[in-house]
C-alpha positions in Angstrom: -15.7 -44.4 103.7 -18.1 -46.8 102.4 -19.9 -43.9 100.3 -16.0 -43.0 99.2 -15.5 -47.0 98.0 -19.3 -47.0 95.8 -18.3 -43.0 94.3 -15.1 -45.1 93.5 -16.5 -48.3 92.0 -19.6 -46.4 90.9 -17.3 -44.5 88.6 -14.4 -45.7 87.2 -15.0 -49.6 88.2 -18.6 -49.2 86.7 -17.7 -47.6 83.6 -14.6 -50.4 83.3 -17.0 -52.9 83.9 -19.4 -51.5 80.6 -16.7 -50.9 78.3 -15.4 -54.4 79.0 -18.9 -55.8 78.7 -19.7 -53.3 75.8 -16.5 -54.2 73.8 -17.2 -58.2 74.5 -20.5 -58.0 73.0 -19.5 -55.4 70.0 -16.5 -58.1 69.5 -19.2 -60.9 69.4 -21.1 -59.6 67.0 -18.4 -58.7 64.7 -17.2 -62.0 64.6 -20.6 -63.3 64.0 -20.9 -61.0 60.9 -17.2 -62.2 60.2 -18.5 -65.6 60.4 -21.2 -65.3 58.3 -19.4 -62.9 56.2 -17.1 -66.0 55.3 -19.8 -68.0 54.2 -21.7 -66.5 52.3 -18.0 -65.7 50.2 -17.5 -69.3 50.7 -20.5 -70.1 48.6 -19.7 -67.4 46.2 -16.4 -68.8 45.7 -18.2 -72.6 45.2 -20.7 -71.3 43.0 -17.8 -69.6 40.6 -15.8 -72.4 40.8 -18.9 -74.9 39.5 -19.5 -72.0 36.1 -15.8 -72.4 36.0 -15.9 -76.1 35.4 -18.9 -75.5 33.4 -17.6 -73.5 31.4 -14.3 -75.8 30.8 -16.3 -79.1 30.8 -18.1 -77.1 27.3 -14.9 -76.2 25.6 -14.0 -80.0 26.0 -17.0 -80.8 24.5 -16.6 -78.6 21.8 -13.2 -79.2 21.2 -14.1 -82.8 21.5 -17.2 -82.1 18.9 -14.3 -80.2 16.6 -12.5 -83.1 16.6 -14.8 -85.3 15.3 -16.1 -82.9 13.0 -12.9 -82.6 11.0 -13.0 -86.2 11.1 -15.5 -86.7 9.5 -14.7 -84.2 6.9 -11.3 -85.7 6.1 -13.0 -89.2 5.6 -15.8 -88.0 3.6 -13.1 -86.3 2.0 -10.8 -89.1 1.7 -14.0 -91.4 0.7 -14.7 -89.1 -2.4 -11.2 -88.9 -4.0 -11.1 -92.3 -3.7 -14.3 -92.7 -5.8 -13.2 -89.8 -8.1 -9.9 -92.2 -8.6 -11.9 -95.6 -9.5 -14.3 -93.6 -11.8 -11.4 -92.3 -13.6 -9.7 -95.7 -13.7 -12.6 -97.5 -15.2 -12.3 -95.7 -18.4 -8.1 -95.9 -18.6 -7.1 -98.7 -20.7 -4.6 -101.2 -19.0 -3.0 -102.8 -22.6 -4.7 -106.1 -22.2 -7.4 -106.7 -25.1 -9.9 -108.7 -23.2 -10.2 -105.9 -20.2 -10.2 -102.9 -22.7 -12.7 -104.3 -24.3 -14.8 -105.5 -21.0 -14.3 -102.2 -19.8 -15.7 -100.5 -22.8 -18.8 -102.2 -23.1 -20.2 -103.3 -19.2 -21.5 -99.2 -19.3 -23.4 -99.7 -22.2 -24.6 -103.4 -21.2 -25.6 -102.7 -17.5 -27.5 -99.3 -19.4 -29.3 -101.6 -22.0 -30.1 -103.9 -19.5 -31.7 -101.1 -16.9 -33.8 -100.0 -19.6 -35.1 -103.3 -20.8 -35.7 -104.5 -17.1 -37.8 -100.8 -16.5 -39.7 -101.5 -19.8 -40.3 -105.1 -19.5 -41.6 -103.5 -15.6 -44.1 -100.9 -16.8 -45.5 -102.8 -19.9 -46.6 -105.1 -17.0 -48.2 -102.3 -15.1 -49.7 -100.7 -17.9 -46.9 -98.4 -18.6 -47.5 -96.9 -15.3 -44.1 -96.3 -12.8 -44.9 -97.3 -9.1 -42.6 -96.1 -6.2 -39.5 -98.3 -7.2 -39.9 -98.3 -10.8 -39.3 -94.0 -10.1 -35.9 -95.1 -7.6 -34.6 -96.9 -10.4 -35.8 -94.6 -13.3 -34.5 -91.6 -11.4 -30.9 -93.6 -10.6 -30.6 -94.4 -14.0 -30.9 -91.2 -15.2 -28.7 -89.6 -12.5 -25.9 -92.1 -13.4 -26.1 -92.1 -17.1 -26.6 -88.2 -18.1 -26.3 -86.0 -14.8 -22.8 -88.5 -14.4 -21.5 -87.6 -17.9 -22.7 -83.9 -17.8 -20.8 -83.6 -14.7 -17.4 -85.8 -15.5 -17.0 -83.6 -19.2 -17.2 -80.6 -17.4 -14.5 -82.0 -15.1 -16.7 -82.4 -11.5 
């Protein structure tokens, strides 16, 4: 009887017994690896989330840069009409004598005087130009012929 009982258990109760234990620690590992599994999509999932507020924290900025770009350009652009209109004002004649007349001659005086005040400069240095004398040399000539070359050609 007793050798009948341990054929029985030493059979089918033995081999329960292992397939129960085998499928426990076969279940174990697989939700280890399921675990670990998860994280490591959990960090792939962090780690495309971060490029993907990278990535839309840059278009900001370079929207933001676009922005301020075309800013810019309209003042700059705004900025030179505006001087284009005052340039073109300062030669229109209004009707009234004494402005006319102011008008036409404060080119010519302000240019007389440049000239003089360069002169009287490098007769005291020998006729020699130093740094400054050049600046106002070369602004003179920039305003007085490369101006008027420019404006009768309608730029």
């Amino acid at each position: 009887m007793i050798e009948s009982l341990i054929a029985f258990l030493g059979g089918s109760v033995f081999r329960m017994v292992w397939g129960e234990a085998s499928s426990y620690f076969s279940k174990s590992q697989e939700h280890n690896h399921e675990l670990e599994r998860m994280k490591i999509q959990a960090d792939v999932d962090s780690a495309h989330h971060l490029r993907g507020m990278d990535m839309i924290r840059l278009q900001a900025e370079l929207g933001v840069k676009t922005i301020q770009v075309q800013a810019e350009s309209a003042i700059a652009e705004i900025e030179s009409e505006a001087w284009l209109s005052a340039v073109k004002s300062t030669t229109q004649s209004v009707g009234i004598f004494f402005i006319d007349a102011w008008n036409g001659v404060i080119r010519p005086l302000v240019a007389t005087w440049a000239i003089v005040v360069i002169s009287i400069d490098m007769a005291n240095k020998q006729w020699l130009l130093d740094e400054n004398g050049w600046m106002l040399a070369s602004a003179a000539l920039g305003i007085y012929l490369a101006d008027r070359a420019l404006f009768k050609r309608g730029k």
